[in-house]
GURONU-539788 format. One record per residue (C-alpha): residue number from 1; residue in one letter; x negated, y, z. Coordinates in Angstrom, 3 decimals, always signed. Each point is the difference from the previous one (the first is absolute). Layout:
<rs>
<r NUM 'A' <X Y Z>>;
...
</rs>
This chain:
<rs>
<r 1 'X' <+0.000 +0.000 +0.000>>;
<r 2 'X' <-1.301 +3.740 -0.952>>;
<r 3 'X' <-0.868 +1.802 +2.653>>;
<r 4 'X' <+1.894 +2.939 +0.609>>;
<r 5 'X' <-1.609 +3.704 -0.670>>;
<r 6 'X' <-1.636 +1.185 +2.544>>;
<r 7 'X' <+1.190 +3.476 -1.179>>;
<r 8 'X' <+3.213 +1.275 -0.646>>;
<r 9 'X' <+1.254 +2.657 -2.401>>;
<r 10 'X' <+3.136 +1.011 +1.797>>;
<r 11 'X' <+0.920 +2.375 -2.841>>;
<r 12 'X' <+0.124 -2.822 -2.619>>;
<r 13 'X' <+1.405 -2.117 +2.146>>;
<r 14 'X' <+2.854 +2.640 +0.739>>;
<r 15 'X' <+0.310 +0.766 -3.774>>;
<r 16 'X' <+0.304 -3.796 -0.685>>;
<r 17 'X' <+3.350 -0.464 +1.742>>;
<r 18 'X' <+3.122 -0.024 -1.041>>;
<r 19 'X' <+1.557 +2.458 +2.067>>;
<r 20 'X' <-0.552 +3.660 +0.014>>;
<r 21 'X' <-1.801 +0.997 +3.372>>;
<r 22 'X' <+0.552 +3.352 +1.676>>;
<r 23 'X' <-1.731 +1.063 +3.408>>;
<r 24 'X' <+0.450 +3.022 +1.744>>;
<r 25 'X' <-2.032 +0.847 +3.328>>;
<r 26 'X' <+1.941 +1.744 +3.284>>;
<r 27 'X' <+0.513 +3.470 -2.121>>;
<r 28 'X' <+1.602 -1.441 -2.986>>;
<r 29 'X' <-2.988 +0.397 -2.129>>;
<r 30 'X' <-0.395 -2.713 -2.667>>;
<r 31 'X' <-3.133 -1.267 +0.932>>;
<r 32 'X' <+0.385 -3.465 -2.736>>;
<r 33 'X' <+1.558 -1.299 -2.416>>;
<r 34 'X' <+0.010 -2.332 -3.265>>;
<r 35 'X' <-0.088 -1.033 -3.759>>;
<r 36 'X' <+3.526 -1.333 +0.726>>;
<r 37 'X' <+1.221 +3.161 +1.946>>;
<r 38 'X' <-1.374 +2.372 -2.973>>;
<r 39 'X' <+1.979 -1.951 -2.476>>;
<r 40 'X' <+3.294 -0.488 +1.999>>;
<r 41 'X' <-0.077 +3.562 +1.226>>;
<r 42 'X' <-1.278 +1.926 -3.703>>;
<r 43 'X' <-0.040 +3.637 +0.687>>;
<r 44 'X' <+1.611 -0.346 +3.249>>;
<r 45 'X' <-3.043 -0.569 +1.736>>;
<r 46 'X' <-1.643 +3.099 -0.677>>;
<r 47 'X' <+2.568 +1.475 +2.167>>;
<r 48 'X' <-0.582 -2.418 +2.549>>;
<r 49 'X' <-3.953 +0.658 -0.077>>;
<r 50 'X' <+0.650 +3.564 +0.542>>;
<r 51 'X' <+3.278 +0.230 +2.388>>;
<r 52 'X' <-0.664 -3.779 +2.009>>;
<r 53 'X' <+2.742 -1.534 +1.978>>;
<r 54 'X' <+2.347 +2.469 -0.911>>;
<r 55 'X' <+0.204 -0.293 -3.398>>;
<r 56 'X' <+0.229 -3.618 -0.264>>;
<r 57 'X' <+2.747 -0.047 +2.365>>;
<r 58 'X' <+1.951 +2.304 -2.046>>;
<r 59 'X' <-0.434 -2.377 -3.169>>;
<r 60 'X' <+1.082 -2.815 +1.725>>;
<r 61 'X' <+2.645 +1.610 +1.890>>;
<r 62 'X' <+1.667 +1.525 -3.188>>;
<r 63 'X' <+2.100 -3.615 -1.228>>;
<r 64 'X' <+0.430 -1.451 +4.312>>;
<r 65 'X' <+3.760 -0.254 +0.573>>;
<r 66 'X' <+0.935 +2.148 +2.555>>;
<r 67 'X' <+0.488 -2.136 +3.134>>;
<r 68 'X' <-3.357 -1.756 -0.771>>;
<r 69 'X' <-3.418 +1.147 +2.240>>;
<r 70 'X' <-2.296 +2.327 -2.193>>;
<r 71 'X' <-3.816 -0.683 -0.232>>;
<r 72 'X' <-0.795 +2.093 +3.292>>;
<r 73 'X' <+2.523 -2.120 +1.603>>;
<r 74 'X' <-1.639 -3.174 -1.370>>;
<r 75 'X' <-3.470 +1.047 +0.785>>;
<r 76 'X' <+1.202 +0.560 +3.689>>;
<r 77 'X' <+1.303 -3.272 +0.419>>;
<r 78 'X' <-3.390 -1.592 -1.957>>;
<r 79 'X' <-2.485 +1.618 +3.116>>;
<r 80 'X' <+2.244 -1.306 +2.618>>;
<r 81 'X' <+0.396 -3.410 -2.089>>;
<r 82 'X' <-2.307 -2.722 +0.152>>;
<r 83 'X' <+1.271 -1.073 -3.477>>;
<r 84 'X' <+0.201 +1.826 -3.655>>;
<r 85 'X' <+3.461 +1.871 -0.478>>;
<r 86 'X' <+1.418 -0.668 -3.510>>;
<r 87 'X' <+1.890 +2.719 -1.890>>;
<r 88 'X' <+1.526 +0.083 -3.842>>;
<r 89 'X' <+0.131 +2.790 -1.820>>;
<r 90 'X' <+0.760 +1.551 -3.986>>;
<r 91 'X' <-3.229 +1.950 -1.541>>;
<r 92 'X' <+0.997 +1.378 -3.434>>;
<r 93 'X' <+2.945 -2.904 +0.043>>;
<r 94 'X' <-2.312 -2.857 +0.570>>;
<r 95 'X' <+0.793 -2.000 +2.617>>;
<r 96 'X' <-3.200 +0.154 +2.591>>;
<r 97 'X' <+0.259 -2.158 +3.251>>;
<r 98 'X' <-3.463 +0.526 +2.936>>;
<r 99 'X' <-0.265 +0.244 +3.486>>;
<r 100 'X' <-2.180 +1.827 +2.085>>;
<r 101 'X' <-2.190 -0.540 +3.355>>;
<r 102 'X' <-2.124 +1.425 +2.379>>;
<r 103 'X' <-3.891 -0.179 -0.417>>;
<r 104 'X' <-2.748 +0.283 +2.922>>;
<r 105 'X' <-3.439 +0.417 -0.971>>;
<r 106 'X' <-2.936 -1.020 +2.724>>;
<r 107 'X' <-0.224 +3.786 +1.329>>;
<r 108 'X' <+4.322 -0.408 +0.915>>;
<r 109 'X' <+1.022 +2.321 -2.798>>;
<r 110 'X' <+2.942 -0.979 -1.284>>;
<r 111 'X' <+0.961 +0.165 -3.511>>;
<r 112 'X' <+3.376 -0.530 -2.316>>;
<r 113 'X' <-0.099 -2.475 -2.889>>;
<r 114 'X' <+2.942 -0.173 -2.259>>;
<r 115 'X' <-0.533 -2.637 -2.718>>;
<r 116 'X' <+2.390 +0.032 -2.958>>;
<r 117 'X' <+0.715 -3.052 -2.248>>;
<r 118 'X' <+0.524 -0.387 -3.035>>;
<r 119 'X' <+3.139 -2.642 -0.696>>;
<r 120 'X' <-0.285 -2.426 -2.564>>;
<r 121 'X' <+3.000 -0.406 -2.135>>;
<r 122 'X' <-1.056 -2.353 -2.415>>;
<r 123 'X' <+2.715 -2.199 +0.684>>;
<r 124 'X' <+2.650 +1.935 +0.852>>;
<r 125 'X' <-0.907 +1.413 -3.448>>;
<r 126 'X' <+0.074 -3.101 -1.644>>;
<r 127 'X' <+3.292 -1.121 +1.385>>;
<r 128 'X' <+1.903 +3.408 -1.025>>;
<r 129 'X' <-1.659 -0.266 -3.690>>;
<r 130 'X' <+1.637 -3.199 -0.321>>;
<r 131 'X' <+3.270 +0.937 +1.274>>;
<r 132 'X' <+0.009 +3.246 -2.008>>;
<r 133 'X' <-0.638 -2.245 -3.175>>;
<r 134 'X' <+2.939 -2.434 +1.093>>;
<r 135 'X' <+2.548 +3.128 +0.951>>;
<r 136 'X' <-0.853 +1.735 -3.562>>;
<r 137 'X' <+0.838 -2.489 -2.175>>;
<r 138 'X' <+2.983 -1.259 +2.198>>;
<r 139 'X' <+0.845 +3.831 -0.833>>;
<r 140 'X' <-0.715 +0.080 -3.517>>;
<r 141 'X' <+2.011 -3.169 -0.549>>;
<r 142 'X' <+3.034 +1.292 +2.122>>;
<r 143 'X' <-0.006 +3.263 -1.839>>;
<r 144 'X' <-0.019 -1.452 -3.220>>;
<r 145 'X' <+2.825 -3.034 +0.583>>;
<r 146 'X' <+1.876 +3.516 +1.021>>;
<r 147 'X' <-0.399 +1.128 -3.239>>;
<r 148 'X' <+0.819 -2.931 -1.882>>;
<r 149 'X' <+3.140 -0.294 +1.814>>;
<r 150 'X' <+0.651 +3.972 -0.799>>;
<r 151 'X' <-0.549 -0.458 -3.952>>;
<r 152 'X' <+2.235 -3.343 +0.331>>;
<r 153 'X' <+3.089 +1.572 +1.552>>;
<r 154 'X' <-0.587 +2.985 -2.220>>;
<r 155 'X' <-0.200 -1.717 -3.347>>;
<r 156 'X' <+3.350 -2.335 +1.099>>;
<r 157 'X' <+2.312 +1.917 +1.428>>;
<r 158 'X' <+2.856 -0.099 -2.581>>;
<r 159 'X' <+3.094 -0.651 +2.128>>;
<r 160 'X' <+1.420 +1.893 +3.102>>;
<r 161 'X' <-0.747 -2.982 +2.421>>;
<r 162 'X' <-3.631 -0.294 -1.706>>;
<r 163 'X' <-0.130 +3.566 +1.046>>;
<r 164 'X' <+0.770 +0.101 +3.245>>;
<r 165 'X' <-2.077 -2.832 +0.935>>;
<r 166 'X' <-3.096 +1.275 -1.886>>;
<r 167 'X' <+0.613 +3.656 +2.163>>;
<r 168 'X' <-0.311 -1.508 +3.021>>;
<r 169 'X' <-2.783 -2.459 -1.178>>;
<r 170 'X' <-2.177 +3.306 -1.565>>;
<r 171 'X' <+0.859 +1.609 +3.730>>;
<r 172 'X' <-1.616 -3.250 +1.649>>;
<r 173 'X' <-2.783 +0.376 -2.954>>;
<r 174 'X' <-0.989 +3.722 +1.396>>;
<r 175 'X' <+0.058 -0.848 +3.669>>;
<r 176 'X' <-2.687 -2.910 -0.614>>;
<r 177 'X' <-1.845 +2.150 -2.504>>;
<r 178 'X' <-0.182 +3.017 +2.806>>;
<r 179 'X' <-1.220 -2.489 +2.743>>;
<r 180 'X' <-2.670 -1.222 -2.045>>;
<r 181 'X' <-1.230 +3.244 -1.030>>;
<r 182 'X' <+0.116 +1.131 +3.772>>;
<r 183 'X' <-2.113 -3.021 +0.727>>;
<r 184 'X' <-2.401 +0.392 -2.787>>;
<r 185 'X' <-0.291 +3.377 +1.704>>;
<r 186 'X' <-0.711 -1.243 +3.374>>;
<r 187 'X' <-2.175 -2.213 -1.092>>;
<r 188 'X' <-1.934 +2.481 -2.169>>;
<r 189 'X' <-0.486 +2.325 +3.239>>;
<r 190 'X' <-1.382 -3.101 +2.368>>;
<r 191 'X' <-2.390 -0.613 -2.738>>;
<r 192 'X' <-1.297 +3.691 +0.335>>;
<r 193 'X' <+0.166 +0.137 +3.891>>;
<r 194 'X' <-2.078 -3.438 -0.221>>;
<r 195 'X' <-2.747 +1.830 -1.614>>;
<r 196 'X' <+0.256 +2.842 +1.910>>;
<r 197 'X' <+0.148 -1.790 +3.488>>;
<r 198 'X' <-2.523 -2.611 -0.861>>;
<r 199 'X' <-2.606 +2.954 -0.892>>;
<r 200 'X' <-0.459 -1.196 -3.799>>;
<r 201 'X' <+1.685 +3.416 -1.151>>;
<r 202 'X' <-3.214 +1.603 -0.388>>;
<r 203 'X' <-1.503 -2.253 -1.512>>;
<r 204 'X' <+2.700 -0.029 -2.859>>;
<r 205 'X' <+0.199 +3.453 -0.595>>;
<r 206 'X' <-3.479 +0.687 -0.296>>;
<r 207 'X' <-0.330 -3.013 -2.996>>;
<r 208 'X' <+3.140 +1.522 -1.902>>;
<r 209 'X' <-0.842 +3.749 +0.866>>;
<r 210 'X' <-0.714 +1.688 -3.255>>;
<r 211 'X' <+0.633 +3.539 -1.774>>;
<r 212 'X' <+3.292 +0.205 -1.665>>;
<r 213 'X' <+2.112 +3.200 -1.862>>;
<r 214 'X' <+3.061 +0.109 +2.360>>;
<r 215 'X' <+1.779 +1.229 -3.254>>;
<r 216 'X' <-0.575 -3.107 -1.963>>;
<r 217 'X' <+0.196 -2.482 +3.258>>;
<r 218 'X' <+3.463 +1.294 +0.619>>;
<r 219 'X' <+0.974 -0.697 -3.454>>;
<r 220 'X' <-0.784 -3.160 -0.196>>;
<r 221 'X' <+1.287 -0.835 +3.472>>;
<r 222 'X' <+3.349 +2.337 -0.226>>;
<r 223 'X' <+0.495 -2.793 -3.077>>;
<r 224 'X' <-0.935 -3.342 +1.959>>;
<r 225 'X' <+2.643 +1.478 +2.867>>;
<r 226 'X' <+2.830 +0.158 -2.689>>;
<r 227 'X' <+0.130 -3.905 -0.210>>;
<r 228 'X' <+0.133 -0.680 +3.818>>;
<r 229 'X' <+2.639 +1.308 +2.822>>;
<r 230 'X' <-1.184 +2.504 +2.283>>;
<r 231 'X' <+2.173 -1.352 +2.602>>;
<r 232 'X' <+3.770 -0.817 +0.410>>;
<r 233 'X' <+2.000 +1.449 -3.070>>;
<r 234 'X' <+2.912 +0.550 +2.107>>;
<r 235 'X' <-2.400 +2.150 +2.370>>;
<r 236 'X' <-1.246 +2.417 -2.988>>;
<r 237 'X' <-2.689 -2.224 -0.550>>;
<r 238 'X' <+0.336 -0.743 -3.045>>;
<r 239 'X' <+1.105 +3.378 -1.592>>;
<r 240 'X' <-3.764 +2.219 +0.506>>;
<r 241 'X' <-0.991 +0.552 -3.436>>;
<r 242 'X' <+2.881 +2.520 -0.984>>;
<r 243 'X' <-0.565 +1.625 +3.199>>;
<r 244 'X' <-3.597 +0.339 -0.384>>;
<r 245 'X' <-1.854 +3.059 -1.119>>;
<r 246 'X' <-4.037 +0.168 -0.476>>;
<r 247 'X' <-2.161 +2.528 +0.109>>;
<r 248 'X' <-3.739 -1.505 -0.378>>;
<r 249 'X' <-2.678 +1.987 -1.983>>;
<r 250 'X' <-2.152 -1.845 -2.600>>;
<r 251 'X' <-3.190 +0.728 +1.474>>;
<r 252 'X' <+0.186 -1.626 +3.469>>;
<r 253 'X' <-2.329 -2.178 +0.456>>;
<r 254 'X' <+0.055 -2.681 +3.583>>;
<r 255 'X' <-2.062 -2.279 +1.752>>;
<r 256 'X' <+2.677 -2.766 +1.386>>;
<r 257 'X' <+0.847 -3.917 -0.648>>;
<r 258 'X' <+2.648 -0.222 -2.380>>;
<r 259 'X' <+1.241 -2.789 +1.641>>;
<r 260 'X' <+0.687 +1.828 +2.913>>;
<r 261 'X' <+0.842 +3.498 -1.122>>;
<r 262 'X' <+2.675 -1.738 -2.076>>;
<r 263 'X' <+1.209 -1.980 +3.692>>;
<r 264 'X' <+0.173 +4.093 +1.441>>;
<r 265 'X' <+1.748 +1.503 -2.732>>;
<r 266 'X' <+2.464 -2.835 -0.418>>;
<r 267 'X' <+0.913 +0.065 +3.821>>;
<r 268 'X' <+0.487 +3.763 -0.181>>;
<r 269 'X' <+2.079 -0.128 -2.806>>;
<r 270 'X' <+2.112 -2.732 +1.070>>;
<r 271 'X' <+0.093 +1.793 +3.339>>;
<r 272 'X' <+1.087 +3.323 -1.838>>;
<r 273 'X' <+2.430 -2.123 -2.017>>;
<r 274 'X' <+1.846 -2.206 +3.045>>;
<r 275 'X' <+0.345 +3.381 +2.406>>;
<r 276 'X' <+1.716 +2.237 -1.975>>;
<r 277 'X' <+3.233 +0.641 -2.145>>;
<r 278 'X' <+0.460 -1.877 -3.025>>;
<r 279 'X' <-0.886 +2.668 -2.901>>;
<r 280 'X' <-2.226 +2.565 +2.073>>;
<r 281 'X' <-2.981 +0.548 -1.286>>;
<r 282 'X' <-3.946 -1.222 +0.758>>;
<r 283 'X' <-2.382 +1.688 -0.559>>;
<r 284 'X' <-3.684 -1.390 -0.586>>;
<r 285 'X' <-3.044 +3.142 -0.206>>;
<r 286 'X' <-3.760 -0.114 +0.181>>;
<r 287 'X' <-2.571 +2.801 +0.198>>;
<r 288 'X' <-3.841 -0.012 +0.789>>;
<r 289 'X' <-0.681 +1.394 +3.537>>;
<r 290 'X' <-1.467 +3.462 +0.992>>;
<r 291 'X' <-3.319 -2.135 +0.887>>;
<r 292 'X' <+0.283 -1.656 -3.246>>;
<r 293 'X' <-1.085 -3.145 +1.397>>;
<r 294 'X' <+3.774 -1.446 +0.052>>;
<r 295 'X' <+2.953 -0.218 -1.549>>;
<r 296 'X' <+3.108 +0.653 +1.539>>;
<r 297 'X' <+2.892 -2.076 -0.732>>;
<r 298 'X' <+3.713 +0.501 +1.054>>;
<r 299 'X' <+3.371 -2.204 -0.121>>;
<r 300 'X' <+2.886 +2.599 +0.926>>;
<r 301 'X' <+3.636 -0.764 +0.126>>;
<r 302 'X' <+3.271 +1.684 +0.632>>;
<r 303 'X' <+1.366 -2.583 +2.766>>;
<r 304 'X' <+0.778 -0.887 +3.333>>;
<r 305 'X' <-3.552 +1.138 +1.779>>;
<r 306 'X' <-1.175 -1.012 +2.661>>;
<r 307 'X' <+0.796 +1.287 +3.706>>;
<r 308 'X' <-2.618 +1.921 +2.220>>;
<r 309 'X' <+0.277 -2.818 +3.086>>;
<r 310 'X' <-0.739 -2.589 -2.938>>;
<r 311 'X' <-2.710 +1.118 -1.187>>;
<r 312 'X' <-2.363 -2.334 +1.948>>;
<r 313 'X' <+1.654 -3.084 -1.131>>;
<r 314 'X' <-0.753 +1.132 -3.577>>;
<r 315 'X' <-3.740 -1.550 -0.520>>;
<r 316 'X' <+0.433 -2.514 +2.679>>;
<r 317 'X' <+0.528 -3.524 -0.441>>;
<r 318 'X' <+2.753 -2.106 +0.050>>;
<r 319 'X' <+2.149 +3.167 +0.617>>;
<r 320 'X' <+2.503 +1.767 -1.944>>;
<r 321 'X' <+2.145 +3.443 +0.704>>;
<r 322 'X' <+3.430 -0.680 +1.946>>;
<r 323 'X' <+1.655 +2.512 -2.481>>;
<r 324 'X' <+2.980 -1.930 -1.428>>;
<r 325 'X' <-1.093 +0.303 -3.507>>;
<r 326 'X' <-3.399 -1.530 +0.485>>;
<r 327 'X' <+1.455 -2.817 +1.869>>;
<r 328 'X' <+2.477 -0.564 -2.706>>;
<r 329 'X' <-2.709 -0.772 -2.198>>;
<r 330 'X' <-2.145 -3.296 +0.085>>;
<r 331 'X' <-3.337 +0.471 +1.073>>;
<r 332 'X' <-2.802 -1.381 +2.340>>;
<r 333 'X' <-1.331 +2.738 +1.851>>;
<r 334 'X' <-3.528 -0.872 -2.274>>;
<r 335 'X' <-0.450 +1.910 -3.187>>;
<r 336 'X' <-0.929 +3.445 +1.373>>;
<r 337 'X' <-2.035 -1.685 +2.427>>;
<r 338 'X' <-2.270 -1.576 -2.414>>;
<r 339 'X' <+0.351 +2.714 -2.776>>;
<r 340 'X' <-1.982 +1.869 +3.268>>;
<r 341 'X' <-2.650 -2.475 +0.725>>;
<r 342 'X' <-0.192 -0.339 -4.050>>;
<r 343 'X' <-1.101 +3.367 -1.036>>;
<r 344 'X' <-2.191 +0.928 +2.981>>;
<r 345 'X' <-2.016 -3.261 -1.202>>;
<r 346 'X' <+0.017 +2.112 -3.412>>;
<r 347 'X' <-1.358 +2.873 +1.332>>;
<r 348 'X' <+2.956 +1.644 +0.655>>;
<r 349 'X' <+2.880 +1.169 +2.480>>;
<r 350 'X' <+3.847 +0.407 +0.122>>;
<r 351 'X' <+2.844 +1.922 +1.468>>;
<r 352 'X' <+2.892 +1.160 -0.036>>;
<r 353 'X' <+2.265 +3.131 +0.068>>;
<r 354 'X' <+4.163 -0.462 +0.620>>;
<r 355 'X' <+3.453 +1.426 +0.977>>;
<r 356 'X' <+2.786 -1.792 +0.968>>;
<r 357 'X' <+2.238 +0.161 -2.570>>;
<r 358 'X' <-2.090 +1.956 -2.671>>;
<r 359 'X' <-2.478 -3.029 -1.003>>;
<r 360 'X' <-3.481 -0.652 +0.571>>;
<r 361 'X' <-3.233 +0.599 -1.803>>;
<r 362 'X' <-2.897 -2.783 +0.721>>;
<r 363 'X' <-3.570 +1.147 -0.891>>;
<r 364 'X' <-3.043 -1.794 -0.663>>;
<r 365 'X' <-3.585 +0.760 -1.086>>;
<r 366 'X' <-2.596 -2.133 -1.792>>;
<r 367 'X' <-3.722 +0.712 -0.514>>;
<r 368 'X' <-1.148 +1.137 -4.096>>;
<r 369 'X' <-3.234 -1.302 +1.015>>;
<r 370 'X' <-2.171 -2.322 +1.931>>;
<r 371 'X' <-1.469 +1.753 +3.565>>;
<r 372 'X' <-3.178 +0.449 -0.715>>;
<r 373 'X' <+0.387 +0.682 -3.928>>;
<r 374 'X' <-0.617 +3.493 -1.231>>;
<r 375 'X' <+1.901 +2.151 -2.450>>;
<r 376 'X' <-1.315 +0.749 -3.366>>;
</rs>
């Protein structure tokens, strides 16, 4: 058997693991940390290397319910604890579990390790892949036996019973037709929030990122969105393109994945569609930035808005406004949410400007060029 080194390089060793490492002496100082912590943390850290404790425990504070102990809490009850105390929490949507315990050195100083994981979802990944795969074409076969039926009754209906019968049979034809298209939907939307909470957003982006002309994207895309429902036609989803106006000059140029720009714009659309009257109008604009370093882009309608006290739900997960004409419409709670976590990975942020009862305007912005890159 080798004999073990006689020597130790802790830092390697530290930057070997799996687990980002964090410590932080009496005064909150970050005194450590790891590979692993730089790449779970990104640009946080630099905040934590500068503010300590503090700013750390406002990251992962930021997604805690609100009965659960925050990290001051936790690091309270790791000193007086003579075992780690685990804690989960959401970084940039990603799903982060760690725990944290107290640390003596030989002098009696006592120090505050937090040690974040990183989860491996392999095969929870797996598992939904296959069952996405098995739910689409369960779907796709549904929807089109629908159809089939549809063009059958239509092309026989010749006598007065025929008639009646094939009315209520095209009724039962629509109702399957509109669950299938809210669970292609859903399932759509857990796809997203799997990449999202299983941290292989970024990753994604970055290899479809590339430099597009809004004006000819949204051509090409504003076509593709013709042959598909927006949402429910009997909720206005289905009636956007008469309602739609665009105002996009030629020469704006983005940075984004088309892939996902086209997930943002659909979910605003359909958004602008569902929540307001049949017939009002949507409006979709773009202009470069004062800073011309982004491009602004803006889905406005003339609908329901959106109250002041429900404004916080608005970005948040797995919550929807209590107005009665959201709730009326189908929805998950999810689509803003990721459109969110979607464009900030782009380079970009949202928001959102409304009055109840006047419509809503939701804004987004999206890099011309890479940070870093220089204008010519």
């Amino acid at each position: 058997m080798a004999e073990p080194p006689t020597q130790i390089d802790y830092r390697a060793l530290l930057d070997g693991m799996g687990e980002g490492v964090l410590l932080f002496d009496a005064d909150g100082k970050l005194v450590l940390d790891n590979l692993p912590a730089r790449s779970i943390l990104g640009p946080n850290l630099m905040h934590i290397r500068t503010r300590g404790w503090s700013s750390l425990a406002e990251l992962l504070d930021q997604s805690r319910a609100q009965d659960a102990p925050g990290l001051n809490q936790l690091r309270e009850q790791a000193l007086r604890s003579p075992n780690p105390i685990r804690f989960h929490t959401f970084m940039g949507g990603v799903h982060t579990p760690g725990w944290i315990t107290g640390v003596y050195n030989a002098r009696g100083a006592v120090f505050s390790m937090v040690v974040l994981e990183r989860a491996d979802w392999q095969p929870l990944t797996e598992i939904m892949t296959t069952f996405r795969n098995e739910a689409r074409m369960s779907i796709s076969a549904t929807r089109g036996h629908a159809e089939l039926i549809k063009q059958i009754v239509l092309q026989n209906s010749k006598t007065p019973e025929v008639e009646r019968l094939g009315k209520r049979v095209l009724g039962f034809t629509d109702i399957i037709s509109t669950h299938m298209l809210r669970l292609q939907n859903l399932m759509n939307l857990l796809q997203r929030l799997e990449l999202l909470r299983t941290g292989a957003l970024p990753r994604l982006v970055r290899e479809q990122r590339r430099k597009l002309r809004l004006s000819d994207f949204l051509e090409d895309f504003l076509e593709e969105l013709a042959d598909e429902a927006l949402g429910d036609p009997d909720m206005g989803g289905g009636d956007f393109r008469d309602r739609l106006t665009v105002d996009v000059p030629d020469t704006l140029e983005i940075l984004a994945s088309p892939e996902h720009l086209g997930y943002a714009l659909r979910d605003l659309l359909r958004n602008a569609a569902c929540y307001s009257p049949a017939g009002s109008p949507i409006d979709l604009r773009a202009r470069l930035e004062l800073n011309r370093q982004h491009v602004r882009i803006d889905v406005n309608d003339q609908g329901y808005g959106i109250r002041a006290s429900e404004y916080g739900r608005v970005f948040a997960p797995f919550q929807r406004a209590r107005q009665p004409q959201i709730i009326g419409v189908d929805g998950y709670g999810l689509s803003l949410y990721l459109v969110q976590a979607e464009v900030q990975v782009m380079g970009g942020r949202i928001w959102f400007e409304s009055v109840e009862g006047a419509g809503s305007t939701f804004s987004f912005t999206l890099p011309v060029r890479a940070s870093g890159e220089t204008q010519l």
